[in-house]
C-alpha positions, 0 to 999 in steps of 0.5 A: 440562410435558413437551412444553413442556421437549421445545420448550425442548430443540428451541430449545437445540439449534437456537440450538447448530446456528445458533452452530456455523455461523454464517458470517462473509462478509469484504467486500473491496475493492483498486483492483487489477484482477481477474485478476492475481497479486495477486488470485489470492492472495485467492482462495487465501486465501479457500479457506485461510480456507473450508477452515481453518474449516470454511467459518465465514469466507470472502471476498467480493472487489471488485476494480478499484475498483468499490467506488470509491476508497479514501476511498469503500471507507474510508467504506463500511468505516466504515458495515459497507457493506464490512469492509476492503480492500488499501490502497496508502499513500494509503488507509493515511494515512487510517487511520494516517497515522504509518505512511506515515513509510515512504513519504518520498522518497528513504528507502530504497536497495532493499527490504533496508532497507525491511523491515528499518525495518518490521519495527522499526516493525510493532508500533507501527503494529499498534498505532495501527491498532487504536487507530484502529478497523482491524485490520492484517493484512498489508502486501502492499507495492506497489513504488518509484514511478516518474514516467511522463510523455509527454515526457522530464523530466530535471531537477528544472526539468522536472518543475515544468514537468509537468501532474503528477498528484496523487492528490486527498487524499494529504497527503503528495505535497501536501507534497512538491510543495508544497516542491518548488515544483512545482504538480500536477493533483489527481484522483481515481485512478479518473479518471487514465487519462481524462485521460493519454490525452485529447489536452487531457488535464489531466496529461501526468505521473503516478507509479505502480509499474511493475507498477501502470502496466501493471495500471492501463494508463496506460504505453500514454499515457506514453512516458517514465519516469524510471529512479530510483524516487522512493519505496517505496509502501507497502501495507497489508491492513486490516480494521475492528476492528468486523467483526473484534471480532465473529468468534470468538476461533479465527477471530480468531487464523486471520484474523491469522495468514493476512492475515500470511502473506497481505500477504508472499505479495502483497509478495514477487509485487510485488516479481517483477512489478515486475521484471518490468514493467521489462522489458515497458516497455521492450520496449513502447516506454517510454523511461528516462530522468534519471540523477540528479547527485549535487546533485540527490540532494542537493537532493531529500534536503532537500526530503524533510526539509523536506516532514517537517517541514511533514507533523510541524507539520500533526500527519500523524506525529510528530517523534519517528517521522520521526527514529527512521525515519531513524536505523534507516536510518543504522544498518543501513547502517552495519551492512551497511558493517561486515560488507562490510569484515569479515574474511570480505570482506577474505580474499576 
């Protein structure tokens, strides 16, 4: 009886050791290539998360697409192959695709009203997220999308008449091309630079943030790029709800509160290096281009609600969303509009 209670007491204590340390190993995948800024942060918070829980949670990062794209890391997530990755709006639609309501056209002015709008919006979002089977942790936001072309597009006539690049899947470029009678290239991202610099190449034209243009290299085949952005690409750091549900409740609260503080470090470094590249594009030789009209303006502001309300009948996102979307717009401009005509600003 004794020996038998001496055994029992070994098993107790070694079941107690194995809890304590047990290591969860968090597999994550981003097309962002190894060695940037961006991956930089994930190291940092890989140790964050080492040190913070006493080397409970950690990261495995694959960066560079080797995972594949992102409806492959999305399936792999799906199948526990991987737990989650850094999403651009695409691989968001793919999981929540109300959310990408923040990447229509011709939205937002400059990054204060984009934030402004998503931090109205977050918590909807978290919540679809998880309703959905992820876990939103952060949104590290890419940058406004330029046009990158090898010869100049300087009208709405022109780029219908582009080989332009759609990334195969994305609903919502689908959409606006769609309305905007222009007829695009789907490919998949992993097959871009292939084409762009093949001399028979299927595009001639594509669309990326400046510093994904340099990251990904495809400004050494372009020699133009338009000088407006078109959009705000949108990024999101997501895990899936099935790795996240098995951490502990500690490692839960540390996982959200690092991936938040996480996805703005990335957001506030895409903003600095999109800046950035700007400048290294035009020094390398890439000419901006197309200071849009204010008909074309117009024009392009009418195709984006028309792509809307294809993208609301196909179900991609509510009505309701769309239309709260632009009406916190309108107000915060409005606001801005009334602290500039303050009394403050008049005196001055």
């Amino acid at each position: 009886m004794v020996l038998r209670r001496f055994f029992f007491a070994i098993l107790l204590l070694a079941f107690s050791i194995n809890c304590q340390a047990a290591e969860y190993i968090l597999k994550l995948a981003t097309l962002v290539p190894p060695d940037t800024s961006w991956t930089s942060v994930i190291h940092d918070w890989n140790k964050e998360l080492q040190q913070k829980s006493n080397g409970r949670l950690k990261i495995k990062l694959y960066a560079g697409g080797v995972m594949g794209d992102e409806p492959v890391v999305i399936r792999k997530m799906r199948t526990r192959q991987l737990h989650g990755g850094i999403f651009t709006g695409y691989g968001i639609g793919r999981m929540y695709s109300p959310a990408r309501v923040l990447e229509m056209p011709f939205l937002f002015r400059n990054t204060d009203e984009s934030d402004f709008v998503r931090s109205q919006l977050m918590p909807e979002f978290e919540k679809g997220f998880r309703e959905n089977g992820y876990e939103l942790l952060g949104w590290p936001e890419v940058g406004f999308v330029h046009l990158f072309s090898k010869r100049p597009i300087e009208s709405i006539d022109d780029l219908k008449q582009s080989r332009i690049w759609l990334w195969q899947g994305d609903v919502l470029a689908e959409a606006f091309f769609k309305v905007a009678d222009v007829d695009p290239i789907p490919l998949s991202i992993i097959d871009v630079y292939s084409q762009i610099s093949a001399i028979r190449g299927s595009i001639d034209t594509i669309y990326a943030p400046p510093f994904g243009a340099i990251a990904m290299q495809w400004h050494t085949r372009v020699k133009y790029a338009s000088r407006i952005p078109f959009t705000n690409g949108i990024g999101g750091l997501v895990v899936s709800r099935s790795f996240f549900d098995r951490l502990p409740a500690d490692l839960q609260t540390l996982l959200k509160l690092t991936g938040r503080e996480t996805g703005q470090k990335i957001a506030d470094i895409a903003r600095r290096d999109n800046e950035e590249s700007l400048q290294i594009l035009k020094d390398s030789g890439i000419t901006f281009t197309w200071d849009w009209s204010s008909t074309e303006i117009t024009e392009f502001n009418r195709l984006r609600d028309a792509a809307a309300t294809q993208l609301v009948k196909s179900g991609y996102f509510p009505e309701t969303v769309f239309n709260r979307t632009k009406n916190l717009i309108n107000s915060y401009r409005k606001k801005v509009a009334r602290e500039a005509t303050g009394p403050d600003s008049q005196s001055r």
